[in-house]
C-alpha positions as CSV (number, residue, x, y, z in Angstrom):
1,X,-24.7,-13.4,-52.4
2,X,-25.3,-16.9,-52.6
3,X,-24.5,-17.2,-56.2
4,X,-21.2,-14.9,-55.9
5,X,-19.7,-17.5,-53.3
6,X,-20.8,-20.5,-55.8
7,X,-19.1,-18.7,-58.2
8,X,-16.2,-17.9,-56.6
9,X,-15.7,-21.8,-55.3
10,X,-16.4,-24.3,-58.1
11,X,-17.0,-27.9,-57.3
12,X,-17.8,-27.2,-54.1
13,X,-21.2,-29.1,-53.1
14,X,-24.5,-27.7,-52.0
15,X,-23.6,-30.0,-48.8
16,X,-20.3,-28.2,-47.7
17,X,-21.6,-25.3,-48.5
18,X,-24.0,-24.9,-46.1
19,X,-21.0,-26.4,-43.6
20,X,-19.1,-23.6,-44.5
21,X,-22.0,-20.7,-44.5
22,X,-22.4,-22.2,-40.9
23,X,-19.1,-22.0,-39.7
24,X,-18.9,-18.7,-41.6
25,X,-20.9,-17.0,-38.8
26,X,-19.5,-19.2,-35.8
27,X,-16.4,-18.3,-33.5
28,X,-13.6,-21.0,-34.4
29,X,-13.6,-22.0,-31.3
30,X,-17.3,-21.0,-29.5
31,X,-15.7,-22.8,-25.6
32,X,-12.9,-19.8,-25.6
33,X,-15.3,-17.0,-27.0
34,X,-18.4,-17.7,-24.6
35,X,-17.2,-17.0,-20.8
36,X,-19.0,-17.6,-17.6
37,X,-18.3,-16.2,-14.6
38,X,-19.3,-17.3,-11.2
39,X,-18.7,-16.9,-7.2
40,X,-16.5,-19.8,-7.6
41,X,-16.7,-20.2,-3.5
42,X,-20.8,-20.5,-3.9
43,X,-23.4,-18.8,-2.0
44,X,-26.3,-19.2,0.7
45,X,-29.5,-20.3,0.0
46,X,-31.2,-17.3,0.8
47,X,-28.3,-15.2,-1.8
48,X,-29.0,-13.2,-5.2
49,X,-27.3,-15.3,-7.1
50,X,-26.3,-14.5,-10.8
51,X,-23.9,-15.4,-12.8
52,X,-22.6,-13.1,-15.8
53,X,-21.8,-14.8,-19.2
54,X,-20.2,-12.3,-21.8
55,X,-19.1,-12.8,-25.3
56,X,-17.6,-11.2,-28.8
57,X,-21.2,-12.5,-30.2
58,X,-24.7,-12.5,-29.7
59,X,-25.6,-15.8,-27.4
60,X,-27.8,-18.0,-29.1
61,X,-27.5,-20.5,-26.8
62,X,-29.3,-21.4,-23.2
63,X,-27.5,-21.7,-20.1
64,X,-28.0,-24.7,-17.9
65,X,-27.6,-25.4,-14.4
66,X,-26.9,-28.8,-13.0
67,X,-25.6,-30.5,-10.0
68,X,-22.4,-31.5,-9.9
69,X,-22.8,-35.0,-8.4
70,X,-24.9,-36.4,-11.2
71,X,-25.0,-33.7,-13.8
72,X,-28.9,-33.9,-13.3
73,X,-30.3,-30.6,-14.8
74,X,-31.8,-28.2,-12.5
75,X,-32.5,-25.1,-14.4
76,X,-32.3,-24.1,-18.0
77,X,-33.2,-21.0,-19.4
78,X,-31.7,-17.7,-21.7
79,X,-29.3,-15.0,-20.3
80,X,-30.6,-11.8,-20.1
81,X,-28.7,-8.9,-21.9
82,X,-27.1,-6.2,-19.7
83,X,-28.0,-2.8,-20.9
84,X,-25.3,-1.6,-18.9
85,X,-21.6,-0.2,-20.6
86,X,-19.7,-2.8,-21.6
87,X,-16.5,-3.8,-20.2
88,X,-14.6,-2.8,-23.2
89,X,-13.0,-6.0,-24.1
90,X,-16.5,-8.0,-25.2
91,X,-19.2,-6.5,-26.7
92,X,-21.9,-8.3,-25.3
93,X,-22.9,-9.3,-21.3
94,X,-25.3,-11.3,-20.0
95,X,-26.7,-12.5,-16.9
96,X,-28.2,-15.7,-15.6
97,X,-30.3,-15.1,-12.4
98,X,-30.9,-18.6,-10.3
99,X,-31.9,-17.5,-7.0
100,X,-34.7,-19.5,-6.9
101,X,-32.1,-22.7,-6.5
102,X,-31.9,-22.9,-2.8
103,X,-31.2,-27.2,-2.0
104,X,-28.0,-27.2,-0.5
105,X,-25.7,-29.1,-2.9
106,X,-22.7,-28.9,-5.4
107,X,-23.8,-27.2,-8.8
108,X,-22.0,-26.0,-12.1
109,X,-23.7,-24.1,-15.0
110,X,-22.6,-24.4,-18.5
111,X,-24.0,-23.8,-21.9
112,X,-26.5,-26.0,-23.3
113,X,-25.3,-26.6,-26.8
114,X,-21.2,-25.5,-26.9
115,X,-20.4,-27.5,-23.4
116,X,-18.7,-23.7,-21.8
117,X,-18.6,-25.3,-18.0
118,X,-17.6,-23.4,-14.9
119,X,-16.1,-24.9,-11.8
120,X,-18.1,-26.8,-9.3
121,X,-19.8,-24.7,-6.4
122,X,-22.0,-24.7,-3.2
123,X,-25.1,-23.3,-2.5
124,X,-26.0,-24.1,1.1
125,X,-25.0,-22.8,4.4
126,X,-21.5,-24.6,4.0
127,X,-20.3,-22.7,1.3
128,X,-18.1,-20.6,3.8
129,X,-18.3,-22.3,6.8
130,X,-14.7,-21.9,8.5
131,X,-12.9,-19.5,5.8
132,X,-12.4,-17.1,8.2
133,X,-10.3,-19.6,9.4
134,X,-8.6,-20.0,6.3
135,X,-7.5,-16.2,5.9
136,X,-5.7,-16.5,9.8
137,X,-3.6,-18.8,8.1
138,X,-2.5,-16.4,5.4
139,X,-2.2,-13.9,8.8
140,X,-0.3,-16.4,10.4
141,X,2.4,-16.9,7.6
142,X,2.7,-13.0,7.7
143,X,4.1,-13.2,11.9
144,X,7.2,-11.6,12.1
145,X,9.7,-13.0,15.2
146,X,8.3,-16.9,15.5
147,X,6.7,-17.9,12.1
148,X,4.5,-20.6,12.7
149,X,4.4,-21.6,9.0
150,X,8.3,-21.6,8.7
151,X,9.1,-22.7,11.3
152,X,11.6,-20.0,12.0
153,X,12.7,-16.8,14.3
154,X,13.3,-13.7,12.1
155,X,14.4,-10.0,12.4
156,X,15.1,-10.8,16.1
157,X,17.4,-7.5,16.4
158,X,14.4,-5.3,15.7
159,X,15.3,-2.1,15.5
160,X,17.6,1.1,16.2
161,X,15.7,3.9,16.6
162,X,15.3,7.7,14.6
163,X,13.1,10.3,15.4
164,X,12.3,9.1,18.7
165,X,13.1,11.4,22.7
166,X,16.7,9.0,22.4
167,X,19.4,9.1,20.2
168,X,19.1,8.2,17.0
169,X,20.6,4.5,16.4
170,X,19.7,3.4,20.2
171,X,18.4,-0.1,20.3
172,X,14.9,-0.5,21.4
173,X,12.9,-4.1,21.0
174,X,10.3,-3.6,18.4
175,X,10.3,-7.6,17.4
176,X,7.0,-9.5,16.7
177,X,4.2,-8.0,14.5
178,X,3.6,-9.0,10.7
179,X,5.1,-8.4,7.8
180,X,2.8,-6.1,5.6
181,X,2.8,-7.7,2.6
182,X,5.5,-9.8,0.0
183,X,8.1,-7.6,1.8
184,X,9.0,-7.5,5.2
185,X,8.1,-4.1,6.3
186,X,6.1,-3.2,9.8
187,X,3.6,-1.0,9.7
188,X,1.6,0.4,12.5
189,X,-0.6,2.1,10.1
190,X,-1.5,-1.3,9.0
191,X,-1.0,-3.1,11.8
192,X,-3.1,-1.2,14.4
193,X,-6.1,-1.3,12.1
194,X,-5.4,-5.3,11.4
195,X,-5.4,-5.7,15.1
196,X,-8.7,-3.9,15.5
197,X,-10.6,-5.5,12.6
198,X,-9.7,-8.8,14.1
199,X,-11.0,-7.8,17.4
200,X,-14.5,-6.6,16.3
201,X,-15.2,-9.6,14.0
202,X,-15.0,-11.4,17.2
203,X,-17.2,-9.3,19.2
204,X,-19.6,-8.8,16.4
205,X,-19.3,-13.2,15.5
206,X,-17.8,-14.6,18.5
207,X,-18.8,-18.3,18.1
208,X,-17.8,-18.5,14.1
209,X,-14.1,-18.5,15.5
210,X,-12.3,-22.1,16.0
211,X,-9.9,-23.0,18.3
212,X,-7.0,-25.3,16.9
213,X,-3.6,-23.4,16.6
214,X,-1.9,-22.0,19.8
215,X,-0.4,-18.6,20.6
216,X,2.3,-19.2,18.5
217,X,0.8,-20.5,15.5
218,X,1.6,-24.2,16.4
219,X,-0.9,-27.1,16.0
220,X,-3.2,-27.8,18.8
221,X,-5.4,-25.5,20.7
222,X,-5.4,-23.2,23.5
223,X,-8.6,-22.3,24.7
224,X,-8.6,-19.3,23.1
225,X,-10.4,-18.7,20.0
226,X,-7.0,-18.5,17.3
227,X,-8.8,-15.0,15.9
228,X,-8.0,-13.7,19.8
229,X,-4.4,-15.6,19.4
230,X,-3.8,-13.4,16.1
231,X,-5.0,-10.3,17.3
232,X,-2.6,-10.7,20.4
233,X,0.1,-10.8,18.1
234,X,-0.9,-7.8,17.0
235,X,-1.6,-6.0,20.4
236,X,1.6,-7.0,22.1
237,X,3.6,-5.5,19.4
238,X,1.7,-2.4,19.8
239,X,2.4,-2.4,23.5
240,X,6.1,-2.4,22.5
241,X,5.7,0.2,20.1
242,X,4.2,2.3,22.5
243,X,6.8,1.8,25.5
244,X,5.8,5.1,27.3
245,X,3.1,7.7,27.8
246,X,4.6,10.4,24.8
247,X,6.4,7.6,22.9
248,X,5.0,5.8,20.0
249,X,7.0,3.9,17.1
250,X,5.2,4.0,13.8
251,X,7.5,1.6,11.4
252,X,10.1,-0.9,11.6
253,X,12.3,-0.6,8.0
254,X,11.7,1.0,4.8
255,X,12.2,0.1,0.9
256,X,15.7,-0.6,1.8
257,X,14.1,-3.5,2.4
258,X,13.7,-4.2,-1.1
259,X,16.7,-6.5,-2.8
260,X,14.9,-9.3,-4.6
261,X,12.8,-12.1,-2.7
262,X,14.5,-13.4,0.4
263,X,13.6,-15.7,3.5
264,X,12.7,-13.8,6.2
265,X,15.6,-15.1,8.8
266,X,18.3,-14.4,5.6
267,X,17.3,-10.9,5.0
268,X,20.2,-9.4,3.1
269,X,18.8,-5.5,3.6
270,X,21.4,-3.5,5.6
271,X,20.5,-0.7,7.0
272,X,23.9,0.7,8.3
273,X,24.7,-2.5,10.8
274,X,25.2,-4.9,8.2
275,X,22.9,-7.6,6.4
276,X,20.4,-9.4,8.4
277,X,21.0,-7.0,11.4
278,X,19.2,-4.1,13.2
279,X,16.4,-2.5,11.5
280,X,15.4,1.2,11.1
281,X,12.3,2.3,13.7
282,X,10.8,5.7,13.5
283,X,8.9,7.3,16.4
284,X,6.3,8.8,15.3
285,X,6.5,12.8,16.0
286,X,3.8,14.5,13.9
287,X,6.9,15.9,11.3
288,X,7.3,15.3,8.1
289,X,10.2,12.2,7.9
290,X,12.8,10.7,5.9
291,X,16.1,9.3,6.3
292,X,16.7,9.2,2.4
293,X,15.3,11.1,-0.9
294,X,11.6,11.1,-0.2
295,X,10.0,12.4,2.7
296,X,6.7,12.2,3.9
297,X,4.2,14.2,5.3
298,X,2.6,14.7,8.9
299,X,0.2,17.1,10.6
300,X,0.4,15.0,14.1
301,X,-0.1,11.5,15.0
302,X,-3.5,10.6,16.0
303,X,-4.4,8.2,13.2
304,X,-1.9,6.1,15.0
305,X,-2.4,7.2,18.4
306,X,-6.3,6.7,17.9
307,X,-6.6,3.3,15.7
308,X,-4.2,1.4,18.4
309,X,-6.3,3.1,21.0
310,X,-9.3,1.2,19.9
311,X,-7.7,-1.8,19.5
312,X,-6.5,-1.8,22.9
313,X,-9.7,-0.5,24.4
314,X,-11.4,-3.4,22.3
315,X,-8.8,-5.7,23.7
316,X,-9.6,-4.5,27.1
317,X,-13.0,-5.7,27.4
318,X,-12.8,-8.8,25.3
319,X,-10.0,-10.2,27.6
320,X,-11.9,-9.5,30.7
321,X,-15.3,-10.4,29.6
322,X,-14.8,-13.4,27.1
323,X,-11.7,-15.2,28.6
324,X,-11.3,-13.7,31.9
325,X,-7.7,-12.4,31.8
326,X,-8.1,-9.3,34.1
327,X,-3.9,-8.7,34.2
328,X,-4.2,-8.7,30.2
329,X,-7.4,-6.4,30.3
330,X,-5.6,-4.3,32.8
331,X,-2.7,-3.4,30.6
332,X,-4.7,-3.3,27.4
333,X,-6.8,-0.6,29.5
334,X,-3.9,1.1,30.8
335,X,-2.6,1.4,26.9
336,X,-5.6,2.7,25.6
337,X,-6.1,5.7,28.0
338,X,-2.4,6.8,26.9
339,X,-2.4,6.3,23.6
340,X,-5.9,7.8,23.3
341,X,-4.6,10.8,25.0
342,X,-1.5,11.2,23.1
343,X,-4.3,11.0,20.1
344,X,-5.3,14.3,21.8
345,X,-2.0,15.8,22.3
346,X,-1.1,15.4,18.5
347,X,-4.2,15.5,16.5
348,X,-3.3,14.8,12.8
349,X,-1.9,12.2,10.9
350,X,1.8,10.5,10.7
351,X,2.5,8.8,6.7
352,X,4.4,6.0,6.1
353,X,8.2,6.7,5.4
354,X,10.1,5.5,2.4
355,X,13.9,5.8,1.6
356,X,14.3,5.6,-2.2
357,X,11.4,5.2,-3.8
358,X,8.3,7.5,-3.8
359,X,6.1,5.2,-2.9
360,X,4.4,4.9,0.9
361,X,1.3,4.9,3.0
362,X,-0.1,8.5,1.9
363,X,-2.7,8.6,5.1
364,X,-4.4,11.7,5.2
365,X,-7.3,11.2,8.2
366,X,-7.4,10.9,11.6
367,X,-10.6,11.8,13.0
368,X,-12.3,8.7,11.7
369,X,-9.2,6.8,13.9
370,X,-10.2,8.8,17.3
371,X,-13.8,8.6,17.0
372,X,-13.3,4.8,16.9
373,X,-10.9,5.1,19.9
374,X,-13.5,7.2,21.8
375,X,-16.4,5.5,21.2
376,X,-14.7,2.4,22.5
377,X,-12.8,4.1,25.6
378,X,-16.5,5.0,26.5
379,X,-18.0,1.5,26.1
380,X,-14.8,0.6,28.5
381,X,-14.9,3.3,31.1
382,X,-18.7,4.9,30.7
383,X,-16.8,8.3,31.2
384,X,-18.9,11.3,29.2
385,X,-16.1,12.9,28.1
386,X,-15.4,10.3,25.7
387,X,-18.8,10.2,24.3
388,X,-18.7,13.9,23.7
389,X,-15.3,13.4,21.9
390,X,-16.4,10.7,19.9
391,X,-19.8,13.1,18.6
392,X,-17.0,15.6,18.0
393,X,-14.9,13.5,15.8
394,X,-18.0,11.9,14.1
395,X,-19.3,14.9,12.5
396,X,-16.0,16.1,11.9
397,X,-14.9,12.9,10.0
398,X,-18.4,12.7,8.9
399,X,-18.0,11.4,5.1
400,X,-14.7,13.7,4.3
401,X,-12.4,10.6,5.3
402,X,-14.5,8.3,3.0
403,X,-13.6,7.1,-0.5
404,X,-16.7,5.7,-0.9
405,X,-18.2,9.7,-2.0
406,X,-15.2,10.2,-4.2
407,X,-14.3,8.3,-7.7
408,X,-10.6,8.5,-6.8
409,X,-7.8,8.8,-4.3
410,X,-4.3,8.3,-3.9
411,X,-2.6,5.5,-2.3
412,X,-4.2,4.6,1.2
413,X,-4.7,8.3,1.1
414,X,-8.3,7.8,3.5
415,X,-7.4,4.9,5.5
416,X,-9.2,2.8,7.0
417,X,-11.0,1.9,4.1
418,X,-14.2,1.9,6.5
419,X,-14.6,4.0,9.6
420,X,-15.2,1.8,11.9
421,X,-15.5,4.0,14.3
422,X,-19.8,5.5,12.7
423,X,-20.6,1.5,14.1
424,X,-18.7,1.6,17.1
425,X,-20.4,4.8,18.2
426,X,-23.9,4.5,17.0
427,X,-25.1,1.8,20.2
428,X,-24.3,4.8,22.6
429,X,-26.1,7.7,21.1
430,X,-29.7,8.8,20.6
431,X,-31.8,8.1,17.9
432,X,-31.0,11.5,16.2
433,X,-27.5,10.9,16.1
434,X,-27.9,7.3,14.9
435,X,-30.0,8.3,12.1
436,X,-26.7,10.8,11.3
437,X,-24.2,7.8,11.4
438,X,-26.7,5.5,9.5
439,X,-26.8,8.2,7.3
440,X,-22.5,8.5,6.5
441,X,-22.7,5.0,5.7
442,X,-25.6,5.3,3.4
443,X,-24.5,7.8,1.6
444,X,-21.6,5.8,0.7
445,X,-23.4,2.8,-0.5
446,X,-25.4,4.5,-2.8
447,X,-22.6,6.4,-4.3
448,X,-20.5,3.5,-5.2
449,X,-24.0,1.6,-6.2
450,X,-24.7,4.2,-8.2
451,X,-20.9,3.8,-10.1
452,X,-21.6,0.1,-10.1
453,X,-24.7,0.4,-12.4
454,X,-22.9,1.7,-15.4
455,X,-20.9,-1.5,-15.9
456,X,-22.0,-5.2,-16.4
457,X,-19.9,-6.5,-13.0
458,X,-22.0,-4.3,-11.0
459,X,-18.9,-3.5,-9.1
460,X,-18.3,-0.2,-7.4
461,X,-15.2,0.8,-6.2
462,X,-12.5,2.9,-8.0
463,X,-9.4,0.7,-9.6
464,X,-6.6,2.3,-7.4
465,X,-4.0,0.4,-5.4
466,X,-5.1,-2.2,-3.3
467,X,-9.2,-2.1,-5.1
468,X,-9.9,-5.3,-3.1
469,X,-9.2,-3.7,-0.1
470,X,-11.7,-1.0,-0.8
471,X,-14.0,-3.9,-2.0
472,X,-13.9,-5.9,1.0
473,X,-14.2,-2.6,3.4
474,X,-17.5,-1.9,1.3
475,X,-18.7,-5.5,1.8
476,X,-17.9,-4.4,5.6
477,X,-19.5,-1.3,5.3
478,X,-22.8,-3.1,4.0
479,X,-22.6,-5.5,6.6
480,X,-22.6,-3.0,9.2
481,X,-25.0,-0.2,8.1
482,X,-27.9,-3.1,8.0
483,X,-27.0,-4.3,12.0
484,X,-27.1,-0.4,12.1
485,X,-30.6,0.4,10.7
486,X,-32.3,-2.7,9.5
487,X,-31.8,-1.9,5.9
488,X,-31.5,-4.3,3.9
489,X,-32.3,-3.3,0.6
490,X,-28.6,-3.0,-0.3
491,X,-28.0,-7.4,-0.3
492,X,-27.8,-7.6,-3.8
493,X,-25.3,-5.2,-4.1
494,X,-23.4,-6.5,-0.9
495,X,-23.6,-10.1,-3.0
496,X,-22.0,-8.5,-6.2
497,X,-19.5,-7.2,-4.5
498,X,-18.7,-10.2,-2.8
499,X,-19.2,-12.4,-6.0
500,X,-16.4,-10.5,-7.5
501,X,-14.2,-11.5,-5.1
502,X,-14.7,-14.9,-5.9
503,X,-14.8,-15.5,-9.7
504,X,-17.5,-13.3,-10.4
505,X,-15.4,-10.6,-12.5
506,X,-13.4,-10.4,-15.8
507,X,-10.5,-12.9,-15.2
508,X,-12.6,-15.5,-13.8
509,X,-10.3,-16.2,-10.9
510,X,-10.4,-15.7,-7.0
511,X,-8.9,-13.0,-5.2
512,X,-7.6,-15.4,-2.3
513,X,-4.8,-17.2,-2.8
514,X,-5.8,-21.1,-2.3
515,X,-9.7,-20.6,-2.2
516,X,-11.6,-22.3,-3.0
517,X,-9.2,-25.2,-3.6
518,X,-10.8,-26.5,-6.9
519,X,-11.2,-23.2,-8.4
520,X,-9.1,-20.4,-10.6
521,X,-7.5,-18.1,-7.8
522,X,-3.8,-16.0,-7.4
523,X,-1.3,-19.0,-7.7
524,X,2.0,-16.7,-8.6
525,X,1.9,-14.3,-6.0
526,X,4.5,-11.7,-5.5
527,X,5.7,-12.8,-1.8
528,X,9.0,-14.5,-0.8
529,X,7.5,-17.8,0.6
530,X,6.5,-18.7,-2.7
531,X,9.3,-17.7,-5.2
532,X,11.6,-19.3,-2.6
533,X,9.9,-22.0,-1.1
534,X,7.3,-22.9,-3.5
535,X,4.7,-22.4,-0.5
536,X,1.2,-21.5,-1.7
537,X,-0.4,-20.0,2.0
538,X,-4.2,-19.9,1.3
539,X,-6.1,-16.8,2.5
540,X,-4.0,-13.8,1.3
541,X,-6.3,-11.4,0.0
542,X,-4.1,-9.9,-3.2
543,X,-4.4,-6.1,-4.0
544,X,-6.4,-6.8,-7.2
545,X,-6.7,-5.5,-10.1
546,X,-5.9,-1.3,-10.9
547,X,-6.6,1.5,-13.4
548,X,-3.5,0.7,-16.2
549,X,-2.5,4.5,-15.9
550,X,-1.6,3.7,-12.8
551,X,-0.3,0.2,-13.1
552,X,2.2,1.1,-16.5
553,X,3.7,4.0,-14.5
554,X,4.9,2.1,-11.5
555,X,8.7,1.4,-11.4
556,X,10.2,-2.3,-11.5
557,X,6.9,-3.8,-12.8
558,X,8.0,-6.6,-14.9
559,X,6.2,-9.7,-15.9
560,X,7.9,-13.2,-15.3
561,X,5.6,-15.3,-18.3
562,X,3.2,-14.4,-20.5
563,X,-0.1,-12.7,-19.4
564,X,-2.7,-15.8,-19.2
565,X,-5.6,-13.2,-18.6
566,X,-4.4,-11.5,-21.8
567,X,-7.3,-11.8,-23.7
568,X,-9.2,-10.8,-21.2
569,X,-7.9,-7.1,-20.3
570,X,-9.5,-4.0,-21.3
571,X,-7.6,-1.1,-21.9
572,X,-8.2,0.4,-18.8
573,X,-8.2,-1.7,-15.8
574,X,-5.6,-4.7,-15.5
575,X,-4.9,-7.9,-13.3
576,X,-2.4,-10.1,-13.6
577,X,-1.5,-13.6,-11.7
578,X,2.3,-12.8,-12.1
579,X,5.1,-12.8,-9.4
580,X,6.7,-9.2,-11.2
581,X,3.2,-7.4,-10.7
582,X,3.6,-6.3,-7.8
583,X,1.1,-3.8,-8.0
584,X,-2.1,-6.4,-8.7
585,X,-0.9,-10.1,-7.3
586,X,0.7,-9.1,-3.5
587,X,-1.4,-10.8,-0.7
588,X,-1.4,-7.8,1.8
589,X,-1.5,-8.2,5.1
590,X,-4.1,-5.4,6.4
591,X,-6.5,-6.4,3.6
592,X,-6.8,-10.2,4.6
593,X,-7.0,-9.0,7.9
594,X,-9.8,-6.8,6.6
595,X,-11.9,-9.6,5.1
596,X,-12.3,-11.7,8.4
597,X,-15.6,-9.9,9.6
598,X,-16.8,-10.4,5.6
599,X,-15.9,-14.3,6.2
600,X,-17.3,-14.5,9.6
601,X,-20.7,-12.9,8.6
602,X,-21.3,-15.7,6.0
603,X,-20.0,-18.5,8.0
604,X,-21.6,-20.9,10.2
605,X,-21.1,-21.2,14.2
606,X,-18.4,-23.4,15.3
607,X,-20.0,-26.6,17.3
């Protein structure tokens, strides 16, 4: 062989020869073919931490680990290879265990002889000290009515009502709330569960919560913790949208809403009063609904009923216990006994409605909603009825609402992507029935463990619409299930999944728009404030990446620039920092919202 390339290149010299032989069996360009991939936000001290290197090639190279302040080297050893399926895009995956590094400090790894660096990150209880705070100012930028971070009063005239005990078209005051995601839609399907999340991160964290914004967002604090100011936001617009005992409004608006990126007090929708007027609100009535082509389905209403319930029986006790507000509690109490019972009236589940597009809220559970509610109406009132109920719902929601037992669903088809209501129940029961609950959750660790193993991410979840919200309700789920039991074999997988979030997956990039601030994370997001404004709001949580079947069949999906992460894709799963995808780079509102407890269990207390 040797001979045949003399041969075949006179005059060449034994010297560049062996230049070329060597570059013969090297990348061109071994920085863009080796690729390192880390939680970019850091972990604790006490965290698995591995990174995951993956290449075209064999590594023949050692990876290093050194801290950032002096490059002083800290650790170097060899990746080990993942036996696991590959990815489909590289053929070979590595990882680089260094959880024996626990000194708090700034560190980066690269590779020892071809310089591939990542970004600088912590290890050390500050490495998510007050982000939680950080994702309330995403939530905050979402407010509809006042917008703190605008600076502006939108969608003032919301709404005229359809489906509701008055004639259609009558005005009733559904202002305030948030907008769900890049549009400016109002959800109580997302909303109530928002508003609950927010609630029992406090109760489960309540000193990791600062106090520096007021109840409208502004500068300056209250003396209420601002996770309590955003979660008011939330309830008081729930006490409008339940403005009687066998009333309850479900949405504000539909994909009429949808003409192009706008500011939110210039909306140009029209909804039959003109541009930047009245808005559509349906009452929810346990019928299917539609004011245009597509109609959705409905078997009752108490997903709604019984997710707002809990909220407002959460609300109850936290205003009366933590800050003393018995004429807040009071009315918070008051709303969660109706709504609870209207839950009971209509069991079943009200969708999101859409106009003309096929695509809305496909919520298909309930139970899971009321056995939250009734768990917490019993830690409210001690009444035994609402135990009993809860029990009831428990085993009836059991793990059939889950997605964590199932490799696919359809869009927010088993929502909330955690039932909340297994942890809310389980401190009132014996230790029969907690074993049962401990159990539900269990059962859905392992499952999505057991999908995580076959691939060299170790990540679980299917790729559907909105995978980072499933992600970041598993991290949840985790979190919960070891208060629950005790158990805590399942940290490493809890830090994978977390890692992901953070750098620790394909594209090498955050899922959080602006975090960390050094780092690779969502910068052309699909949401108004920054196509218009040029505002980049750090905190939103974007939808993430999804199955390409799904993601090349969506309507309107077009890309503004070139694909940066195009190298990088595999020919099933796709995510892409692009104001046209929609489907992958839209901070939602709900899933940020959903990541505070994550945040708040890693933080650090507020002094």
């Amino acid at each position: 062989m040797k001979n045949q390339f003399v041969k075949k290149l006179p005059g060449i010299s034994f010297y560049w020869l062996i230049v070329l032989l060597l570059a013969w069996g090297r990348p061109c360009n071994a920085q863009k073919s080796v690729h390192i991939r880390v939680n970019q936000l850091g972990y604790l001290a006490s965290d698995v931490k591995e990174a995951l290197v993956f290449s075209p090639g064999p590594l023949r190279e050692k990876l290093q680990l050194r801290r950032a302040q002096d490059s002083s080297l800290v650790l170097e050893e060899r990746p080990l290879r993942i036996k696991a399926d590959t990815w489909g895009t590289f053929d070979y995956y590595y990882s680089f265990d260094f959880s024996s590094v626990k000194q708090p400090g700034s560190y980066f790894l690269q590779t020892k002889s071809t310089g591939v660096k990542t970004p600088a990150f912590l290890i050390g209880p500050q490495a998510y000290a007050g982000q939680q705070e950080t994702l309330l100012e995403f939530m905050r930028q979402q407010r509809c009515g006042y917008n703190p971070t605008l600076d502006m009063v939108c969608h003032e005239k919301d709404g005229r009502s359809f489906y509701g005990p008055m004639p259609d078209s009558t005005y009733v005051d559904l202002s305030g709330g948030w907008h769900d995601a890049g549009d400016q839609l109002k959800y109580l399907i997302t909303g109530s569960y928002a508003t609950a999340h927010l609630l029992m991160a406090f109760e489960l964290y309540p000193d990791r919560f600062a106090d520096a914004y007021n109840a409208l967002g502004q500068p300056g604090g209250n003396g209420i913790p601002d996770v309590l100011d955003e979660a008011k936001w939330g309830l008081d617009w729930i006490h409008k949208m339940h403005p009687a005992p066998d009333v309850l409004f479900h949405q504000v608006a539909d994909d009429r809403d949808h003409r192009g990126f706008k500011i939110p007090n210039q909306d140009n929708s029209d909804y039959g009063w003109g541009a930047n007027s009245y808005r559509a609100a349906y009452a929810a009535t346990g019928t299917s609904q539609g004011l245009g082509k597509y109609k959705s389905k409905a078997t009752g209403l108490a997903n709604l009923a019984g997710r707002s319930a809990a909220a407002m029986a959460l609300a109850a006790r936290i205003w009366e216990e933590h800050l003393q507000d018995s004429i807040y509690a009071a009315k918070c109490r008051k709303a969660a006994l109706s709504l609870y019972a209207l839950g009971r009236k209509k069991e079943g589940y009200q969708q999101g409605n859409s106009f003309g597009a096929p695509y809305r809220y496909n919520e298909e559970t309930w139970a899971d909603d009321m056995e939250w509610a009734a768990a917490e109406l019993y830690a409210m009132t001690k009444v035994p009825d609402y135990l009993n109920q809860a029990r009831e719902y428990a085993l009836k929601s059991s793990n059939r609402d889950a997605w964590t037992v199932r490799d696919t669903a359809a869009h927010y088809q088993l929502y909330p992507f955690i039932n909340m209501g297994h942890y809310a129940l389980h401190r009132h029961v014996d230790k029969e029935f907690k074993a049962t609950l401990e159990g539900y959750y269990r059962e859905g660790i392992v499952y999505t463990l057991n999908r995580a193993m076959q691939n060299p991410f170790h990540i679980g979840v299917p790729f559907i619409w909105c995978s980072n919200n499933l992600l970041s309700s598993l991290i949840a789920q985790i979190i919960l299930y070891e208060k629950m039991s005790g158990d805590d074999q399942f940290r490493p997988f809890l830090a994978a999944q977390r890692d992901w979030l953070f750098g620790r997956n394909p594209w090498g990039t955050s899922m959080f728009t602006g975090m960390p601030a050094s780092g690779e994370y969502p910068e052309d997001v699909h949401t108004s404030v920054y196509v218009m404004l040029g505002l980049q709001v750090p905190g939103g949580l974007v939808d993430g990446p999804i199955y390409r079947s799904i993601h090349d069949s969506l309507l309107g999906l077009t890309l503004t620039n070139p694909d940066e992460f195009a190298a990088l894709q595999n020919r099933h799963i796709v995510y892409q920092d692009d104001v046209g995808d929609y489907s992958t780079n839209e901070p939602t509102m709900d899933g940020t919202a959903g990541a505070v407890l994550m945040m708040a269990h890693f933080g650090l207390p507020v002094k």
